[in-house]
N, C-alpha and C positions, 0 to 999 in steps of 0.2 A: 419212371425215373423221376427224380426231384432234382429243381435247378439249384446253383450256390446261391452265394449271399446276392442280394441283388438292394441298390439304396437309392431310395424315393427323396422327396422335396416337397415344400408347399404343407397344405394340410393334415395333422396328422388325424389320424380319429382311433378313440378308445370307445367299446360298445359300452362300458359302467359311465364313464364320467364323460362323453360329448364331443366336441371339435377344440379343437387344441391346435394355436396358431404359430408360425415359425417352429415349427417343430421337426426334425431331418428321423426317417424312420430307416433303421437296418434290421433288414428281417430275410427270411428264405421263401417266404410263399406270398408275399405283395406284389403287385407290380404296378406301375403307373403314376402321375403326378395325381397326388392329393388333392381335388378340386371337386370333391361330391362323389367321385369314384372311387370304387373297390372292385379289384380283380384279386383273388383268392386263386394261389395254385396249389390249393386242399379245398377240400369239402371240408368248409366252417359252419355252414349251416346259418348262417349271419343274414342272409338274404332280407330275411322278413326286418331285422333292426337295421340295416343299413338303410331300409327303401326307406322304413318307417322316419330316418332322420333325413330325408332326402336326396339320399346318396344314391348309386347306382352298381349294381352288384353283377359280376360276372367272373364265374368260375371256371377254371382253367388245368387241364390236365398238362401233362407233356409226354411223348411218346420217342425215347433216342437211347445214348449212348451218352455217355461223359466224351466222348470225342466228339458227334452230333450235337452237342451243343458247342464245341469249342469252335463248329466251324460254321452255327447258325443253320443249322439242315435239322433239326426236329421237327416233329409233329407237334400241333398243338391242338387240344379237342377243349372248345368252350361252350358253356351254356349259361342262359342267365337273360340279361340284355340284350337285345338284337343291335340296339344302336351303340350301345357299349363297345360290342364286339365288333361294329364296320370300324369305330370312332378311334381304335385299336390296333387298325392292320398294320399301322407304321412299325407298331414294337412289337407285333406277330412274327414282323418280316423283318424284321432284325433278327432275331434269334430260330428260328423255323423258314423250311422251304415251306410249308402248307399249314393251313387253319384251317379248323373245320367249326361252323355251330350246330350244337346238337339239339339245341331246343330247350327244355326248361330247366332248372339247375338240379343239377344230381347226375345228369343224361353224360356227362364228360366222367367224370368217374367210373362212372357203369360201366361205358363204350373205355375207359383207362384197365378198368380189369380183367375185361373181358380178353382185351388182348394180352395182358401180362398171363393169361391162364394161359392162353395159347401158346405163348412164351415159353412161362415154365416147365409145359406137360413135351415141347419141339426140344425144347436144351437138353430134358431127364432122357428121353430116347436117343439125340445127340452122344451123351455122355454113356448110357449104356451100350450102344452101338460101339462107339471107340474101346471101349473096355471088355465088349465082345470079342473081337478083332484082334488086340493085344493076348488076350486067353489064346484064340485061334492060331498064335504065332503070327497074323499076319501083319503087314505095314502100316503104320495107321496112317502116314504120309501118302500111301498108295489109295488107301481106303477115302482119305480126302482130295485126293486128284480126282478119280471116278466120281466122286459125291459131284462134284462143280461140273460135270457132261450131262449130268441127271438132271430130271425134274425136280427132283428134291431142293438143289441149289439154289439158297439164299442168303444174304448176306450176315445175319446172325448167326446158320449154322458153318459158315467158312471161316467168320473174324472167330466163333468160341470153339473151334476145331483146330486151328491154329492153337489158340491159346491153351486148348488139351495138351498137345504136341508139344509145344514150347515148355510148356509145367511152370510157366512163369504167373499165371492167374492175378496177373495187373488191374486193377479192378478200374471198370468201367460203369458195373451195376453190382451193389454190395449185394454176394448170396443171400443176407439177411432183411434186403428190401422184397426180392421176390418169392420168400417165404411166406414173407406178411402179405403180399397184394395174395398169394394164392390163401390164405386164409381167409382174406376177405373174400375173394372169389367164394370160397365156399358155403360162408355166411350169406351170399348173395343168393346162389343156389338154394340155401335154406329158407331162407325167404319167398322166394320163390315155386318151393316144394319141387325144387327141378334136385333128381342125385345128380353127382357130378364124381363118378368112382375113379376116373383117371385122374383130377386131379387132388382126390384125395389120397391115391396113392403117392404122387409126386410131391405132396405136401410133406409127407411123412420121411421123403426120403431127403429133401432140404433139411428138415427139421433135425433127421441125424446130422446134416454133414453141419449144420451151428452148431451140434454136441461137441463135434470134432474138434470148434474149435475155428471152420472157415468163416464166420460168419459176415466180419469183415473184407472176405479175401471176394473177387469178383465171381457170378454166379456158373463161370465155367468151372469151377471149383465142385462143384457137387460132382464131377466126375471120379475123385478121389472115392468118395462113398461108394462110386458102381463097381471100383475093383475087389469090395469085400469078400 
């Protein structure tokens, strides 16, 4: 997931043209006062021009909920800086119950998609299952009571099993962001000459339900696709 707007202070810095003073920055993937630092919550790749000017670079994932952030309990996975990242826990721990550093920069992204695959490949069987169930004539309200006695039971697939239920699809994670991280997922995979067949099946079935039209709408939404 990607956090809102978030507005800095102090230093600004532009990679073409230098350090730029009294400057106020409103952006979505900064975070921290301007004073030689740079924390990136994207992979910018910037690493090598920030050190090169002095500055100090650490890259930042986040792992929640648009509610998870409203209530400061996300995950946040960094790499980059080691001292960056201790020098940081104060505005970790404002916005996230946990931080993790992952070692060199690119390793927060990686370790970011890897669970978004995960994510996406737990939701598609989520969303097929309830639309199993509905075919079957049975409850799907009965079917997620049993779901939470089981091992299966986790908080992603109860909060987007509700929201199958409800038909309200309130968006918390737009279907169209976890299309994209599973496309990267599997650019990664390729890269790596690892297949990855489940989630290029689950790729393809987000990628309808954006046809549809949800792409906007939150990613419990791609259960409308499973009742074709």
């Amino acid at each position: 997931m990607y956090l809102g707007i978030l507005i800095f202070y102090g230093l600004a810095f532009n990679l073409e043209e230098g350090w730029g003073m009294n400057t106020f920055v409103l952006t979505t993937y900064l975070l921290h006062r301007w004073s030689g630092v740079f924390i990136s919550f994207a992979d910018l790749k910037n690493e090598t021009a920030i050190n090169g000017r002095g500055g100090r670079y650490l890259e930042a994932q986040v792992q929640g909920s648009k509610t998870q952030a409203e209530e400061g309990t996300l995950v946040i996975l960094a790499a980059g800086d080691r001292n960056l990242f201790d020098d940081c826990q104060s505005c970790f721990q404002a916005m996230g119950k946990n931080s993790f550093y992952l070692g060199e920069v690119g390793n927060a992204s990686k370790m970011n998609l890897v669970l978004q695959v995960m994510s996406g490949v737990t939701l598609a069987g989520l969303a097929e299952g309830m639309a199993l169930a509905d075919r079957a004539g049975l409850q799907q309200k009965d079917v997620l009571e049993i779901l939470e006695l089981t091992s299966l039971a986790c908080p992603l697939l109860i909060e987007k099993g509700k929201a199958i239920i409800e038909g309200g699809f309130s968006t918390q994670l737009p279907l169209q962001h976890m299309q994209k991280d599973l496309r990267l997922g599997m650019l990664m995979g390729d890269s790596l000459e690892l297949p990855l067949p489940l989630t290029a099946a689950t790729n393809e079935l987000y990628k309808h339900a954006k046809r549809l039209g949800y792409g906007e709408h939150d990613v419990s939404s791609v259960y409308i696709r499973t009742r074709f």
